[in-house]
C-alpha positions as CSV (number, residue, x, y, z in Angstrom):
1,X,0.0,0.0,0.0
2,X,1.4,3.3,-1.0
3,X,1.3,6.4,1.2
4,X,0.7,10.1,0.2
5,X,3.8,11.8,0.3
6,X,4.2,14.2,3.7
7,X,4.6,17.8,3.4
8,X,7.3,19.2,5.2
9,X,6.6,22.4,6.6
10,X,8.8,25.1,5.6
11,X,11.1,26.6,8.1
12,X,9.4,30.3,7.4
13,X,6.1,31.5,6.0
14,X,7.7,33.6,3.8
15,X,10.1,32.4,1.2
16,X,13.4,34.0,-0.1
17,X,12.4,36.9,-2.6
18,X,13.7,35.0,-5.5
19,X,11.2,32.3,-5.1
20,X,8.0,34.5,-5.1
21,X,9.2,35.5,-8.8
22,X,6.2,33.6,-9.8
23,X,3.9,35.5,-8.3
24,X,5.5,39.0,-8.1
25,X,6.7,39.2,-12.2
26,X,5.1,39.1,-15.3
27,X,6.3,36.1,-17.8
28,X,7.1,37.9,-20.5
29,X,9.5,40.1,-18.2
30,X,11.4,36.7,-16.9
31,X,14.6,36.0,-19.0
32,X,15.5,32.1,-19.3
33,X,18.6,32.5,-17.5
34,X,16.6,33.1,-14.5
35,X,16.1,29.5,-14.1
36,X,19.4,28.3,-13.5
37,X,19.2,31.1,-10.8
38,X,15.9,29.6,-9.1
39,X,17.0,26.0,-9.7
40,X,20.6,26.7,-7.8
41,X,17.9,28.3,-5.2
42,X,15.9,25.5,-4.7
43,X,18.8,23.2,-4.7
44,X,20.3,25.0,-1.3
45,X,16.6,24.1,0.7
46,X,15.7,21.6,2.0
47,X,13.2,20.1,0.3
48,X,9.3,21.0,0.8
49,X,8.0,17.2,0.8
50,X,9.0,13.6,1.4
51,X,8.2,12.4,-2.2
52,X,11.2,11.3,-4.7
53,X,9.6,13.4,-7.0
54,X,10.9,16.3,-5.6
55,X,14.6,15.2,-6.4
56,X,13.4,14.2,-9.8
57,X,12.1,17.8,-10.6
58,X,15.1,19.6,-9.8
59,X,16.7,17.4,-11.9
60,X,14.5,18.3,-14.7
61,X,11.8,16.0,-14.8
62,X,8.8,18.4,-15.1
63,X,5.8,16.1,-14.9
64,X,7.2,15.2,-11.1
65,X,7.5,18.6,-10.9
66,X,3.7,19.0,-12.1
67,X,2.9,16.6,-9.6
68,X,4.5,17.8,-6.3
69,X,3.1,21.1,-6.8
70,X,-0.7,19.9,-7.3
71,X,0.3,18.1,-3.9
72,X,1.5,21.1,-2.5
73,X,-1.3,23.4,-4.1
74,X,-4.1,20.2,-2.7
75,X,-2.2,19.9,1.0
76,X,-0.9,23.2,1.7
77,X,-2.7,25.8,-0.3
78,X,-0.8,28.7,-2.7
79,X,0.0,31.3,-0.1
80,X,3.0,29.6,1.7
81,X,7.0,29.1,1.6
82,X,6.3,25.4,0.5
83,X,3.9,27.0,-2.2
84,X,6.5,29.2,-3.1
85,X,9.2,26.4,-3.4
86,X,6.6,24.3,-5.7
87,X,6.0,27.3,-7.9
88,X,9.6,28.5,-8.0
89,X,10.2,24.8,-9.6
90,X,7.2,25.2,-12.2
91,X,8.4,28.5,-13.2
92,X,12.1,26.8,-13.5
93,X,10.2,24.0,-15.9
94,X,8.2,26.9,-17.4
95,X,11.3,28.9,-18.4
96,X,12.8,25.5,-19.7
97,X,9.4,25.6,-22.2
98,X,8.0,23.0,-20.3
99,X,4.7,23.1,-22.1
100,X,2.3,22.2,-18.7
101,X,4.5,24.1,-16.2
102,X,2.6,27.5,-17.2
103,X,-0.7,26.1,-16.7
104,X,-0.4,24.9,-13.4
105,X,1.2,28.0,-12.6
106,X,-1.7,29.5,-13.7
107,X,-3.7,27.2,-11.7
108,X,-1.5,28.5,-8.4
109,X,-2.3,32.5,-8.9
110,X,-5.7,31.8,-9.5
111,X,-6.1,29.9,-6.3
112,X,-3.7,32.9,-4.4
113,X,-5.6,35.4,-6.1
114,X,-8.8,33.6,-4.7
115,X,-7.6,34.3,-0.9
116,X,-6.3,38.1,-2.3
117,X,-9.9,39.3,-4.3
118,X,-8.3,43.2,-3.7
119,X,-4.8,42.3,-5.4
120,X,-5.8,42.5,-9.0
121,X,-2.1,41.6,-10.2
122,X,-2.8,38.2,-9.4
123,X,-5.3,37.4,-11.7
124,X,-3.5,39.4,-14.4
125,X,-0.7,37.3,-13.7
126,X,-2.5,34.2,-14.1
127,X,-4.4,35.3,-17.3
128,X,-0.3,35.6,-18.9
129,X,1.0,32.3,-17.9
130,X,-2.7,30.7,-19.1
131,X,-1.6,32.0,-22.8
132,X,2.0,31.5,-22.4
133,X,3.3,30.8,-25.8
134,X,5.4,27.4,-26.2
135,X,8.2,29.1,-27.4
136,X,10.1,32.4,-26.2
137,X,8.7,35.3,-28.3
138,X,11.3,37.9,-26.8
139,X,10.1,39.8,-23.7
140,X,9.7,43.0,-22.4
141,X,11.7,45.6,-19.6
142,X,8.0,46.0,-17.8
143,X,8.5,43.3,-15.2
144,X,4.3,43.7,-14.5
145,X,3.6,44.3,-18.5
146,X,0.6,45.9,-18.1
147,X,-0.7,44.5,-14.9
148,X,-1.4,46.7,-11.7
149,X,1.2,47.7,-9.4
150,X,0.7,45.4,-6.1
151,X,-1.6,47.8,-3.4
152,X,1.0,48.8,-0.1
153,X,-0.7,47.4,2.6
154,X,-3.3,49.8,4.4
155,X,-2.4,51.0,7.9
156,X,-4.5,49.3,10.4
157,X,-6.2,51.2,13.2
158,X,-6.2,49.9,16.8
159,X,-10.3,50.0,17.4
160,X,-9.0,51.9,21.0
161,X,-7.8,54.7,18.0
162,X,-11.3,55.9,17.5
């Protein structure tokens, strides 16, 4: 009998900057060469699951990839470090031309934007790795390429403030 792989919890809830790229940057803005960047990343950490897959991504098989990260996504949700880890490695995949890589990645910023209905980004973000071409097409200097600027957090007000 076979047992689900275990999600590790990661050591923080908020990943390294370089791995919330995926959710921070729009595709077209993302040069190739990134990936070697984010794969070196997620090399150093220790690893968000149990499951061999995970070694099997990072060395470049992208359907375990695809299917760590719907384990992650099912388990843990898209707003944590382990999140961040899973998409970092579909946006690695993605950048490789992985052709299923952007649609899950999709599938994570729809569910984020889902928990964040005021951060409008999100969704934009998700509508550009849903059409993500199969091959590069060049890309563009606007790292948000026509999406909204992400919203600075509103000051909060302590209710003995008035």
């Amino acid at each position: 009998m076979s047992h689900p792989p275990t999600i590790i919890p990661a050591p923080t809830t908020q990943a390294p900057a370089l791995l919330r790229l995926w959710r921070v940057v729009h595709p077209d803005a993302l040069d190739p060469s990134i990936g070697r960047r984010l794969l070196v990343a997620l090399q150093a950490l220790p690893p968000p699951t149990s499951c061999p897959d995970w070694a099997a991504a990072l060395d470049g098989d992208a359907a375990a990839m695809v299917r760590v990260a719907l384990v992650i996504l099912r388990v843990d949700g898209p707003a944590d470090a382990t999140a961040d880890m899973a998409a970092t490695g579909l946006l690695v995949h993605a950048l490789g031309r992985d052709p299923t890589a952007p649609a899950v990645l999709a599938l994570y910023l729809r569910r984020l934007a889902a928990l964040r209905p005021d951060d409008r980004r999100l969704t934009c973000l998700a509508a550009a790795w849903a059409r993500r071409p199969r091959q590069d097409q060049g890309g563009t200097d606007d790292p948000l390429n026509g999406c909204p600027e992400p919203r600075a957090p509103e000051p909060t007000r302590s209710l003995l403030e008035g």
